[in-house]
C-alpha positions, -999 to +999 in steps of 0.1 A: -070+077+664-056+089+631-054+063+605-019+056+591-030+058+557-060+083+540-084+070+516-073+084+486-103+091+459-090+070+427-113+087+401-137+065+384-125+048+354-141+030+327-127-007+350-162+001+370-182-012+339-197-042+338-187-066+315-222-058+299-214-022+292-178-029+281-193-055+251-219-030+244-192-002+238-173-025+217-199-033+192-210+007+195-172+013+182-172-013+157-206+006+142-195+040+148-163+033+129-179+016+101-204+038+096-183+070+099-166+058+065-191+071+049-197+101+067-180+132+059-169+161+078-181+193+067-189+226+085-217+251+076-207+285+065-231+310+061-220+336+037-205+374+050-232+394+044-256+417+071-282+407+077-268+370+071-296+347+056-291+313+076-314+296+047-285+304+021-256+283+042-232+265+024-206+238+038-174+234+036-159+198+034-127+193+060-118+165+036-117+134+067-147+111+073-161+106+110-139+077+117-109+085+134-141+105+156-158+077+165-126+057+177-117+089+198-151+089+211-151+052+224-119+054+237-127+087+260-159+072+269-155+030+276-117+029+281-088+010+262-107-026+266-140-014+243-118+011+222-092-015+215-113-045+206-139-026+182-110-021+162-100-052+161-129-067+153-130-039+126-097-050+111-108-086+112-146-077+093-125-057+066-097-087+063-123-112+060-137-095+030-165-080+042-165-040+023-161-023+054-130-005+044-133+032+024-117+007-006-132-022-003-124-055+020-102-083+020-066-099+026-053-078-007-060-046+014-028-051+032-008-043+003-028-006+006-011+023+015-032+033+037-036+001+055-009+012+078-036+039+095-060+013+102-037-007+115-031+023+142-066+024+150-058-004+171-030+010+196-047+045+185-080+032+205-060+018+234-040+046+242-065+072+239-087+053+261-060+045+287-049+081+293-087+093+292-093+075+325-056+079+338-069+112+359-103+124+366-125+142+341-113+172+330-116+184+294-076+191+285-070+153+299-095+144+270-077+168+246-042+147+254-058+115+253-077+124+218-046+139+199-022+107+215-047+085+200-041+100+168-005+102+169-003+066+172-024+058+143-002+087+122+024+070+133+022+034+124+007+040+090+040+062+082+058+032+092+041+009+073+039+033+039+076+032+048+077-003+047+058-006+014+080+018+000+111+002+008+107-032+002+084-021-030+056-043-022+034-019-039+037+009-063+036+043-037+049+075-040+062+079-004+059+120+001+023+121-019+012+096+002+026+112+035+009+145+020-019+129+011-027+106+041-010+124+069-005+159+067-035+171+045-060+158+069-041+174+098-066+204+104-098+185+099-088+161+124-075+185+149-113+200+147-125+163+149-104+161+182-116+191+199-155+175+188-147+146+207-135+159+237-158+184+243-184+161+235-168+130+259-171+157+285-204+167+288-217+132+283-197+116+309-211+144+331-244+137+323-235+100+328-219+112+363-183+092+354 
């Protein structure tokens, strides 16, 4: 007798971790992020010449840190929950004074313009980690879910330098800013986001999920 309705395969998502796992991730996002503060991106480069000497390589900064990497990362790999609540618990470190921030810590941080961005890490985290586990593993799904991610933090901290500059709550020049915060680090974090979804891949292959 046919069944009236076939078992459909729902691709595993990161739901089927224990509660365990899911508080592990969290605390490996809040690390990864803080630590990748201080870590900057830079690419080796050996110099054009035959036969090319790999003991003379230089490297060239991409002028971002590992940060917005490391929130990708979690997201693709433990889902929105993790993702979303290391950055919270980021936020909350940096607010509480703690110098977690690239500037610094505490509650006058808010009045930073770039304050705004790691603000986004929180919906940035969530959403990349929600659409990573929407279908099953396939590298352009973590792509999409990697560059949405970073929208959303691009996003709100151009609303809040908007804010700032509007109500003049701090002393910001709105186009540097968006230059200097937004559209300069473009191409550095488009490499980033290829890094981290190549990378997601093959480990959640290895980890069979």
């Amino acid at each position: 007798m046919t069944p009236l309705v076939k078992d459909v395969k729902v691709p595993q998502d990161a739901n089927t971790l224990s509660s365990f796992d899911k508080l592990l991730w969290t605390i490996i996002g809040l690390l990864l992020t803080i630590g990748g503060v201080f870590l900057e991106v830079a690419i080796p480069l050996p110099k054009l010449a035959w036969p090319i000497d790999l003991s003379n390589v230089s490297t060239y900064s991409l002028g971002v840190t590992f940060q917005v990497g490391a929130i990708l990362l979690v997201g693709c790999m433990a889902g929105r929950s993790p993702a979303a609540l290391s950055q919270i618990a980021y936020l909350a470190l940096g607010l509480a004074g703690f110098q977690v921030f690239a500037q610094g810590g505490g509650l006058g941080y808010l009045q930073e313009p770039t304050f705004g961005y790691l603000l986004g890490f929180i919906p940035g985290a969530w959403v990349c980690g929600h659409l990573a586990f929407r279908q099953k593993r396939r590298l352009e799904t973590l792509i999409i879910s990697c560059l949405s991610g970073l929208a959303c933090i691009h996003t709100l901290g151009l609303l809040y330098l908007s804010v700032l500059s509007v109500l003049r709550l701090t002393v910001v020049n709105w186009w540097g800013a968006v230059l200097q915060y937004s559209i300069f680090p473009l191409p550095g974090q488009f490499i980033i986001v290829c890094a981290v979804a190549v990378s997601a891949y093959v480990l959640r292959v290895l980890l069979f999920y």
